[in-house]
TORMI-160171 format. One record per residue (C-alpha): x, y, z; residue number from 1. Coordinates in Angstrom, 3 decimals. Each point is the difference from the previous one (the first is absolute). Layout:
N
[[X Y Z] NUM]
...
This chain:
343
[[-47.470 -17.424 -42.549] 1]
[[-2.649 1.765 1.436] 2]
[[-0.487 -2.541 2.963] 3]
[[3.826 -0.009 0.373] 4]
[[0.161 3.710 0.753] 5]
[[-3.046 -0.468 2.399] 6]
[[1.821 -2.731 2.363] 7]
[[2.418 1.950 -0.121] 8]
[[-1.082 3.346 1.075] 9]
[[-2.275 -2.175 2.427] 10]
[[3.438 -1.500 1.645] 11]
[[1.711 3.096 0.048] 12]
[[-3.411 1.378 1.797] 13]
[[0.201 -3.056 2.999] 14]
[[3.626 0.815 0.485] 15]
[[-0.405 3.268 0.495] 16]
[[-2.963 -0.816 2.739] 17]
[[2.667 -2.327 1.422] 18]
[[2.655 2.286 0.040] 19]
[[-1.604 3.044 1.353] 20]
[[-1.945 -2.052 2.461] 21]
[[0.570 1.572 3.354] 22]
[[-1.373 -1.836 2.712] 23]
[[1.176 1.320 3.248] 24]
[[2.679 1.776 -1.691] 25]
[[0.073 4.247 0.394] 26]
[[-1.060 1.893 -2.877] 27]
[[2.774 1.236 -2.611] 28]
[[0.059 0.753 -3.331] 29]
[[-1.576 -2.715 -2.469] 30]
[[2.275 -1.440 -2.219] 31]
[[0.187 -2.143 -3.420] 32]
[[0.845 -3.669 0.144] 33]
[[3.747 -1.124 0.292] 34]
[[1.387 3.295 0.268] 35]
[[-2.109 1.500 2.876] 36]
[[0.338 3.648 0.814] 37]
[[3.298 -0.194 0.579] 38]
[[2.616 1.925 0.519] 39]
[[-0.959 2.113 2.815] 40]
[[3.407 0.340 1.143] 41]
[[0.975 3.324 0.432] 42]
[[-1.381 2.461 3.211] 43]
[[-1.806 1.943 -2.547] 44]
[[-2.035 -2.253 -0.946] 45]
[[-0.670 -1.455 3.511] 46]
[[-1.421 3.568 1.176] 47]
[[-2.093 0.062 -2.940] 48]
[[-1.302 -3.878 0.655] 49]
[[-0.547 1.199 3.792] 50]
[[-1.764 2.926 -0.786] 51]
[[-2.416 -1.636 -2.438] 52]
[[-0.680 -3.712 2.207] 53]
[[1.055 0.859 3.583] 54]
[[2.969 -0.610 2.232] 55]
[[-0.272 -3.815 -0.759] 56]
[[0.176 -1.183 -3.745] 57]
[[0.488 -2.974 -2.075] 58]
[[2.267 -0.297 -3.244] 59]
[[-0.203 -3.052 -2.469] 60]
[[3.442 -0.690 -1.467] 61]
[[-0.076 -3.222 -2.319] 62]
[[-0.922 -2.588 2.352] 63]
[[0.406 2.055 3.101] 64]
[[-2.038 2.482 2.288] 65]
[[1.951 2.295 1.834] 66]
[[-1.742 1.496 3.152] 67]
[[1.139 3.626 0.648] 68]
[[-0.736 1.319 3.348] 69]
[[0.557 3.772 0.121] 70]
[[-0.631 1.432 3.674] 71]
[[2.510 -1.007 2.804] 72]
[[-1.896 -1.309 2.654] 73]
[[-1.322 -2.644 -2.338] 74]
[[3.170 -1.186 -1.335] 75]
[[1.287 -0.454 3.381] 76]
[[-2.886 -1.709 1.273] 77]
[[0.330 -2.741 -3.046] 78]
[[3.211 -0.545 0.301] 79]
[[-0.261 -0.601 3.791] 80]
[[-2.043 -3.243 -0.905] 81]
[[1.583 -3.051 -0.743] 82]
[[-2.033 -0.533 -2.954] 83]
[[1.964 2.423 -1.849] 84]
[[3.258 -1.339 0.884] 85]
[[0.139 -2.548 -3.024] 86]
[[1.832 0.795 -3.243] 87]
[[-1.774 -0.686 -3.751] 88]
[[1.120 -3.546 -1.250] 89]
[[1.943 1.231 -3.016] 90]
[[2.010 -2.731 -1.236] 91]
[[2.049 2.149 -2.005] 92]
[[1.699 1.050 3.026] 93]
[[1.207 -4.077 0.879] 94]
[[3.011 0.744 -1.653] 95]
[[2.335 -2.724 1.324] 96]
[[-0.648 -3.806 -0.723] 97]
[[-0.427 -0.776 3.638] 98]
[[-3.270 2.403 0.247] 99]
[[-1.120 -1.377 -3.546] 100]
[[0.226 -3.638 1.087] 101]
[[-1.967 1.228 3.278] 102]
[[-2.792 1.683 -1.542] 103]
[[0.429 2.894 2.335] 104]
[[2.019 3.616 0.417] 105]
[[2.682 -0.648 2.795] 106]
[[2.209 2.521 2.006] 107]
[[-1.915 2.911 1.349] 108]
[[-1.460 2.873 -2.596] 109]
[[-1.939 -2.302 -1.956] 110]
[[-0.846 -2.920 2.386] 111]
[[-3.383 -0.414 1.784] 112]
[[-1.258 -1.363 3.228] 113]
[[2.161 -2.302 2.589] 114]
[[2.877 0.080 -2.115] 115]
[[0.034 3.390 -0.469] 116]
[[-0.678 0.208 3.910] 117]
[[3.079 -1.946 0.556] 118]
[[2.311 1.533 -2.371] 119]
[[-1.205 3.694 1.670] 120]
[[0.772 -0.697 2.940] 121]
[[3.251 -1.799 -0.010] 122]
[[0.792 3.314 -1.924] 123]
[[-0.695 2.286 2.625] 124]
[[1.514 -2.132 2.781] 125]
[[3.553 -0.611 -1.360] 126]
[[0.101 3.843 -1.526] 127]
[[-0.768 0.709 3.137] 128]
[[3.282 -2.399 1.508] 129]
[[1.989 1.359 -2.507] 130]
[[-0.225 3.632 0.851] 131]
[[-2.988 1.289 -2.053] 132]
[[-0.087 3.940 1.230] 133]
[[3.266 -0.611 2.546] 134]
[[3.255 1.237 -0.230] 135]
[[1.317 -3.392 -1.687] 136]
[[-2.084 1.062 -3.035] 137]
[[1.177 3.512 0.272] 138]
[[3.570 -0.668 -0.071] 139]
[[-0.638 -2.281 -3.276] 140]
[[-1.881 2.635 -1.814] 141]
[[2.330 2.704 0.690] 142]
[[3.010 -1.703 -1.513] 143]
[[-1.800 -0.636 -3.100] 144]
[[-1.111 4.074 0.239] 145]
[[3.399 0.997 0.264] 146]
[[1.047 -1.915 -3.208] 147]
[[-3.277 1.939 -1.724] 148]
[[1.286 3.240 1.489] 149]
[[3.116 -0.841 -1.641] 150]
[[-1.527 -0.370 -3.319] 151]
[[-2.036 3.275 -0.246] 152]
[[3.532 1.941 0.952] 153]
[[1.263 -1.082 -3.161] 154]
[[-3.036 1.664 -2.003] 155]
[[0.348 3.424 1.506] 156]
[[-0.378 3.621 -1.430] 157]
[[-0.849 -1.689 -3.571] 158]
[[-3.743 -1.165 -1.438] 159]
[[0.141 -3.564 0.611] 160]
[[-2.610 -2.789 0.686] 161]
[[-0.405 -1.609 2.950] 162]
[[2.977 -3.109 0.502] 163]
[[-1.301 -3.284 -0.677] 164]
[[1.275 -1.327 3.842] 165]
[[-3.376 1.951 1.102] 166]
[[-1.809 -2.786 -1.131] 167]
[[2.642 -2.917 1.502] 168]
[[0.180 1.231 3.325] 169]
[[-3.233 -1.178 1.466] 170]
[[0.754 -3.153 -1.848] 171]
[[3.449 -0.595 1.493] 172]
[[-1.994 0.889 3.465] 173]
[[-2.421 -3.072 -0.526] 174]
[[2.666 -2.196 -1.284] 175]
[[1.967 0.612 2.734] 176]
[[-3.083 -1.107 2.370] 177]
[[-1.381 -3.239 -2.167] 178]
[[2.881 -1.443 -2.417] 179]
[[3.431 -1.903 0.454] 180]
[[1.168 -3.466 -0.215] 181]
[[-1.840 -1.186 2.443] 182]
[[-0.997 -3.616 0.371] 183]
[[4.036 -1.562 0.286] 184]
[[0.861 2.188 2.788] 185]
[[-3.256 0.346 1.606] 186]
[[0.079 -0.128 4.056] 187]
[[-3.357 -0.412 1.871] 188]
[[1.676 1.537 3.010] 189]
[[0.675 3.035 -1.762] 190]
[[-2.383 1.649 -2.843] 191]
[[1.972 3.061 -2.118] 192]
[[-3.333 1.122 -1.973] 193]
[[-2.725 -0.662 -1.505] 194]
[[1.020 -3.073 -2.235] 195]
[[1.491 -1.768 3.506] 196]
[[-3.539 0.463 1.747] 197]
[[-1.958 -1.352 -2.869] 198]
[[2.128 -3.036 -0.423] 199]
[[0.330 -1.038 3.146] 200]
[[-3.823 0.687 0.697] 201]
[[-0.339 -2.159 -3.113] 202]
[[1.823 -3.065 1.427] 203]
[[-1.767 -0.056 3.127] 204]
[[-3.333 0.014 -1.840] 205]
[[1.237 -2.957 -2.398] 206]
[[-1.882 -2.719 2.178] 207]
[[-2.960 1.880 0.211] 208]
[[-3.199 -1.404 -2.326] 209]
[[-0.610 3.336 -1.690] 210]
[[2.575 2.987 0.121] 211]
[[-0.203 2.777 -1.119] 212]
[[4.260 0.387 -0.454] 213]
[[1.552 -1.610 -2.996] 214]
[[2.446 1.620 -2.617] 215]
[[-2.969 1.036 -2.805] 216]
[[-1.230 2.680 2.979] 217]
[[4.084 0.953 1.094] 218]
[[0.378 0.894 -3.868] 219]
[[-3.133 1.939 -0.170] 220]
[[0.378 1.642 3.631] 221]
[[3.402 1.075 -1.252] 222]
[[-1.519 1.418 -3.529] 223]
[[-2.746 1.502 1.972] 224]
[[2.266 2.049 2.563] 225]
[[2.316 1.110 -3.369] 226]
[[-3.305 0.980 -1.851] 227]
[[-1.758 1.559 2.932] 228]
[[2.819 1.638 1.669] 229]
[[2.443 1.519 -2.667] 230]
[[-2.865 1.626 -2.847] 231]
[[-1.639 1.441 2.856] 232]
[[3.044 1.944 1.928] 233]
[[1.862 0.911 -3.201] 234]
[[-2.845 1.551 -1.528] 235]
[[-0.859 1.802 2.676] 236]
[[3.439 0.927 0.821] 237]
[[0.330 1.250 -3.928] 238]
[[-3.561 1.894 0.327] 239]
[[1.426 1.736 3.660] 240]
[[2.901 1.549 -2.188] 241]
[[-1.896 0.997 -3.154] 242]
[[-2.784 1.861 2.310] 243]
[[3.355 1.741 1.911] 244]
[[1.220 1.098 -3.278] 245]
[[-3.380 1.347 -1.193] 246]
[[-0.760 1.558 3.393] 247]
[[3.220 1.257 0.759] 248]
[[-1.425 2.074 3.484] 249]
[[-1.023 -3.293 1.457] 250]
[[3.304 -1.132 -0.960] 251]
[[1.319 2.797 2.224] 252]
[[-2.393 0.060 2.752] 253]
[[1.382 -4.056 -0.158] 254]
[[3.693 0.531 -0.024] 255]
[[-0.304 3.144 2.548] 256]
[[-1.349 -2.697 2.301] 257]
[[1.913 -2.446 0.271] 258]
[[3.200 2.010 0.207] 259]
[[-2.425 1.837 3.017] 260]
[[-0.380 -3.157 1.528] 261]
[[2.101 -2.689 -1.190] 262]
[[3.648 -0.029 0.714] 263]
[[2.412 -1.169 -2.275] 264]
[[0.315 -3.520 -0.375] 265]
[[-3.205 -1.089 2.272] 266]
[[-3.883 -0.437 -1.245] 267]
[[-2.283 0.323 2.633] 268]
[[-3.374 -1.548 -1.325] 269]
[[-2.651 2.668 -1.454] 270]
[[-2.713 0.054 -2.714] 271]
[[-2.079 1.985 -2.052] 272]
[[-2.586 -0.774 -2.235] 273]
[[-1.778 2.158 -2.805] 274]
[[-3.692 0.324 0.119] 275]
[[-2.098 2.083 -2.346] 276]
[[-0.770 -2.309 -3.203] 277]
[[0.991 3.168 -2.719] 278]
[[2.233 1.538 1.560] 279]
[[3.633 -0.903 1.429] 280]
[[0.005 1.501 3.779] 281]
[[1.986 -1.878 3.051] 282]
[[-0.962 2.647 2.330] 283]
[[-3.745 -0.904 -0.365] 284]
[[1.133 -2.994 2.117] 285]
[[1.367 1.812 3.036] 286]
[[-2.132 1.441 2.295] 287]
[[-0.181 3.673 1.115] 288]
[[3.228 -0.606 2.339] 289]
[[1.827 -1.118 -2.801] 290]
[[0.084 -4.109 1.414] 291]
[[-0.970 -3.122 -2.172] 292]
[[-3.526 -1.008 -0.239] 293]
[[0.250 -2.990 -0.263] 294]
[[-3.682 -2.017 -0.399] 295]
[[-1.673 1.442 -3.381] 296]
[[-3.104 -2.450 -0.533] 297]
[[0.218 0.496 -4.190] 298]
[[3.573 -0.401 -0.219] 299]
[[1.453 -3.573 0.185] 300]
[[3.132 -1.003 -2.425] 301]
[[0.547 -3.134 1.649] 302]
[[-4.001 -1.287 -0.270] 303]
[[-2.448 -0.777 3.173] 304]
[[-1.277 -3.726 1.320] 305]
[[1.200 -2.786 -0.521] 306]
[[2.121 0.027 -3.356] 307]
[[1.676 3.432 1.825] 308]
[[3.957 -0.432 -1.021] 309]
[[2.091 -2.014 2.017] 310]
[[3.024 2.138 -0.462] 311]
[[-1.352 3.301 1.540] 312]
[[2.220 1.020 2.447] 313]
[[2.783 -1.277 -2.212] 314]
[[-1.307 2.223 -3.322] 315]
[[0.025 3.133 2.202] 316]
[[3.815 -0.628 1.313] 317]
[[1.325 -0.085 -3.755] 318]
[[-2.089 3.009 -1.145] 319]
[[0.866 2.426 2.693] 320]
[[3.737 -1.105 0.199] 321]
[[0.278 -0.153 -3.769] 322]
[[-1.656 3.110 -0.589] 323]
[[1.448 2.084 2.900] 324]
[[3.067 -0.917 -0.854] 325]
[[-0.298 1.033 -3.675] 326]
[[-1.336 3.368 1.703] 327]
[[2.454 0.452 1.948] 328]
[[2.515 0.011 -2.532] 329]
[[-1.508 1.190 -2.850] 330]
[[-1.991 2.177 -2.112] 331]
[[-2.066 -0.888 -2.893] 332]
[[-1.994 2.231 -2.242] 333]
[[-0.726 -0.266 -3.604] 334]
[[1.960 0.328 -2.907] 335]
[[1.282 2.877 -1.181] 336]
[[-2.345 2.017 -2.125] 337]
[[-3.338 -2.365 0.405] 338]
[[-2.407 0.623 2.471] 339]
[[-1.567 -2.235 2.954] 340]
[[-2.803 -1.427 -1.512] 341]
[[2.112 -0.916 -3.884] 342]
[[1.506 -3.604 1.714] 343]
C-alpha cells in the first residue's frame, strides 16, 4: 500500500515537471496537471495576469498553451510574420466527411498553409469581381435593410425585443452572394456569384496533379463565409442598438447627423468608432474638427496580418447601412421603468 501511494505521488510529481515545463515559453501562472490554470478568459483577469508577468504571458489549458501578447506593437509585429499565419490542428473542427477522410481542416478559417493560401485568395479576388465595397453590393444590402426597417415599424411605441429578421439579414446577404442551384445551369462565360467562380475555377483545375478546388473545400468555404460573416455583423449590429438605447445622447448626436448630412433616401459612406475601453464615447474618435480619425493602432475588429478578414470592406457596408438606417428611422431606449445598465 505504502509503495502504491509512493509511485503514485512520484507520477503525479513527473507530470507536473512535464506539464509546467516551460522551455522557451513566457512566464504565466503555474498550473496543476490536466486542468492548467485555466480559464483566464475574461479582461479582468488578463490585466491582472499582465500586471503580475508582463505584456507577454503564457496560459496552460488542458493540452494547450495559449500565448497572450498584451502591447500593440508586438501583436502586430507577430502577426506580420508568416509563421503565425497557421491555424491549431483541431480535428474537432473537420466536421464534414470530406475533411475527415483528408486528415486536414479545409475552406478558409481553420485551414493552414498553401491551401489556406489558395482558398484566401480566390476569396478576395472574386469578392472583389462581384462588387465587394461597390455599388452592386450596396444595392443588395439595402433591399434586405428596407425589409428590416419594415420589421422594427411594426414594434413601435410598445416594449418589445428586437425582431428575429435582425439576425437573417446578413445571412440572406451571403446567400445571395455564395448559394443557388448552380452546377445544371452553370455558364463559364458568365459567373453570377460566388458558387459560379468556385465551380468553374474547380473544373479548370480538374487535370491538375494536386488542386487545391474540390467540393469538401466549396462546402466548408460556404460554412466558413455563413459562420464568419453573419455572427459577426448581427452581433455587432444588436450591440450598436443596445449601446444607443443605454446612451440615448449618442443616439441623438447620431440621428441629428445624419438627418444634417444625409438626405432622405441616400447613404453617403461614414464611420465612427468608440475608443476608451470603460467607457462608451464616439466622439473620442473624431478629432478636434469634428472629422473621422481613422488609423487607431490598439483598435482593430477585423484582426492585423495575415489571417486579417477577407470580408472587410464588405462588413463595414452592412453595419453602417444597417445601422444608419435603423437610426434614421428610429429610436430605441430602454424599457419602461428599468434603467440602462438592468438588460
Amino acid at each position: 500500500m505504502i509503495l502504491e501511494i509512493f509511485l503514485f505521488v512520484l507520477a503525479i510529481y513527473f507530470i507536473s515537471k512535464i506539464f509546467n515545463t516551460k522551455g522557451n515559453l513566457p512566464p504565466g501562472p503555474v498550473g496543476i496537471p490536466y486542468f492548467g490554470s485555466f480559464p483566464y478568459t475574461t479582461l479582468k483577469e488578463c490585466i491582472e495576469a499582465k500586471a503580475k508577468y508582463g505584456n507577454i504571458f503564457k496560459v496552460k489549458a488542458g493540452a494547450f498553451n495559449f500565448v497572450y501578447i498584451c502591447d500593440f506593437k508586438t501583436a502586430k509585429e507577430c502577426l506580420s510574420k508568416v509563421e503565425f499565419a497557421n491555424r491549431p490542428e483541431w480535428k474537432t473542427m473537420n466536421i464534414f466527411k470530406g475533411e475527415r477522410d483528408q486528415g486536414k481542416s479545409c475552406g478558409i478559417i481553420f485551414s493552414n498553409g498553401s491551401h489556406w493560401l489558395h482558398n484566401r485568395r480566390f476569396l478576395l479576388r472574386h469578392l472583389r469581381d462581384l462588387g465587394m465595397g461597390k455599388s452592386k453590393i450596396e444595392g443588395l444590402i439595402m433591399r434586405e435593410v428596407e425589409d428590416l426597417v419594415e420589421d422594427f415599424k411594426g414594434l413601435t411605441k410598445k416594449p418589445s425585443k428586437l425582431p428575429f429578421s435582425i439576425n437573417i439579414t446578413v445571412l440572406n446577404i451571403i446567400w445571395q452572394l455564395v448559394a443557388n442551384e448552380h452546377l445544371k445551369t452553370l455558364n463559364p462565360s458568365d459567373p453570377r456569384d460566388l458558387m459560379d467562380d468556385y465551380l468553374i475555377e474547380m473544373k479548370e483545375k480538374k487535370s491538375e496533379d494536386y488542386s487545391h478546388f474540390d467540393f469538401t473545400d466549396l462546402t466548408r468555404i460556404t460554412f466558413d463565409l455563413f459562420l464568419a460573416g453573419n455572427d459577426t455583423t448581427s452581433n455587432m449590429t444588436q450591440w450598436f442598438l443596445n449601446y444607443m438605447a443605454r446612451f440615448q445622447d449618442v443616439q441623438e448626436k447620431i440621428q441629428k447627423e445624419i438627418d444634417r448630412v444625409v438626405p432622405r433616401g441616400t447613404l453617403p459612406e461614414t464611420q465612427f468608432i468608440s475608443k476608451t475601453r470603460n467607457k462608451f464615447d464616439p466622439s473620442r474618435f473624431l478629432d478636434k474638427n469634428g472629422k473621422f480619425i481613422s488609423t487607431c493602432d490598439g483598435f482593430q475588429a477585423f484582426g492585423i496580418g495575415k489571417r486579417q478578414c477577407l470580408g472587410e470592406q464588405f462588413a463595414r457596408m452592412e453595419l453602417y447601412l444597417i445601422t444608419a438606417a435603423l437610426m434614421q428611422n428610429f429610436t430605441f431606449g430602454p424599457p419602461k421603468g428599468r434603467g440602462t445598465n438592468e438588460y
